[in-house]
Every structure is written in C-alpha cells, then in structure tokens.
C-alpha positions in Angstrom: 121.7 96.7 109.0 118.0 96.9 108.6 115.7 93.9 107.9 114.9 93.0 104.3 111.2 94.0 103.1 110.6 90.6 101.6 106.6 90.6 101.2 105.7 86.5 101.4 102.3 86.9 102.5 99.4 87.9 100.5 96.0 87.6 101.6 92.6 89.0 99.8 91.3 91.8 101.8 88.1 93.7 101.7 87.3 97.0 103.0 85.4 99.9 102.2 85.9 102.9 99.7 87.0 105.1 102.3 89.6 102.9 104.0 91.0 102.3 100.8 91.1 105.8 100.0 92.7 106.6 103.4 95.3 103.8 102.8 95.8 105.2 99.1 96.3 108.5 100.7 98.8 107.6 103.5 101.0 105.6 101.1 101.3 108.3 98.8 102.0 110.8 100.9 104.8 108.5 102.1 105.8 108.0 99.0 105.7 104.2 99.6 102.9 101.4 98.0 100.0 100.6 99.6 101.4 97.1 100.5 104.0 98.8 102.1 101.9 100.7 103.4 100.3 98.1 105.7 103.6 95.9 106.2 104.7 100.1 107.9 101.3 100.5 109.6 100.9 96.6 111.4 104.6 96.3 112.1 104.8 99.6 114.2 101.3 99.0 115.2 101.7 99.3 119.1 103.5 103.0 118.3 101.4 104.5 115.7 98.2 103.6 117.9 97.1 105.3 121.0 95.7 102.6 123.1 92.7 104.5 124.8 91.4 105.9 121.7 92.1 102.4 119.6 89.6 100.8 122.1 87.0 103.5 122.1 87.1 103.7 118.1 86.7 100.0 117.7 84.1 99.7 120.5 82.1 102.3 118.2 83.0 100.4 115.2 81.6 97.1 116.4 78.6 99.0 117.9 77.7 100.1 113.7 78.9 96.8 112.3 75.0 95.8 112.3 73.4 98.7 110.7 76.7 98.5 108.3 76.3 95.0 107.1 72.7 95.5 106.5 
C-alpha cells in the first residue's frame, strides 16, 4: 500500500523566474502540482541526482551567488 501524500509542511520559498518556470514545467508535464512537484523531486532526491554533477553544479552556483545577489 503506498504512503499517503499528506502535505503538513509549508514553508515560504523564493527563487528565481527561471526555477520557477522549470518547476512549473516539470509538474506539468507530470501532470502533477507544483507542490507535488517538490514533495516527488526532495523525496527521491538521492535517485533523480547524479552525485558528481550535483557537486560541480552547486560549486558553480555558489561561485555566482555574489555577482547574483548584487
């Protein structure tokens, strides 16, 4: 029997026009919300993510976060 989708937790997030796009864009192509969405994407995180390249992506992300906060 699968686990119940009970979404408890809310939390305001903030992120830019293009993630939210992309987010928009997954969930409907999954035909599933965008808060299902993320409960699909951080669940199964370790299996949708390829290790090496999560590193290397967020290595390059913090490297920008300065010229993007400014």
């Amino acid at each position: 029997m699968p686990k119940r989708l009970k979404l408890t937790r809310r939390f305001p997030v903030a992120m830019t026009n293009d993630a939210y796009r992309r987010l928009n864009r997954f969930a409907q192509e999954a035909e599933i919300t965008p808060d299902e969405a993320l409960t699909f994407i951080f669940e199964h995180f370790n299996s949708v993510t390829d290790h090496e390249n999560l590193n290397h992506r967020l290595r390059l992300f913090k490297a920008e976060l300065p010229e993007r906060k400014a």
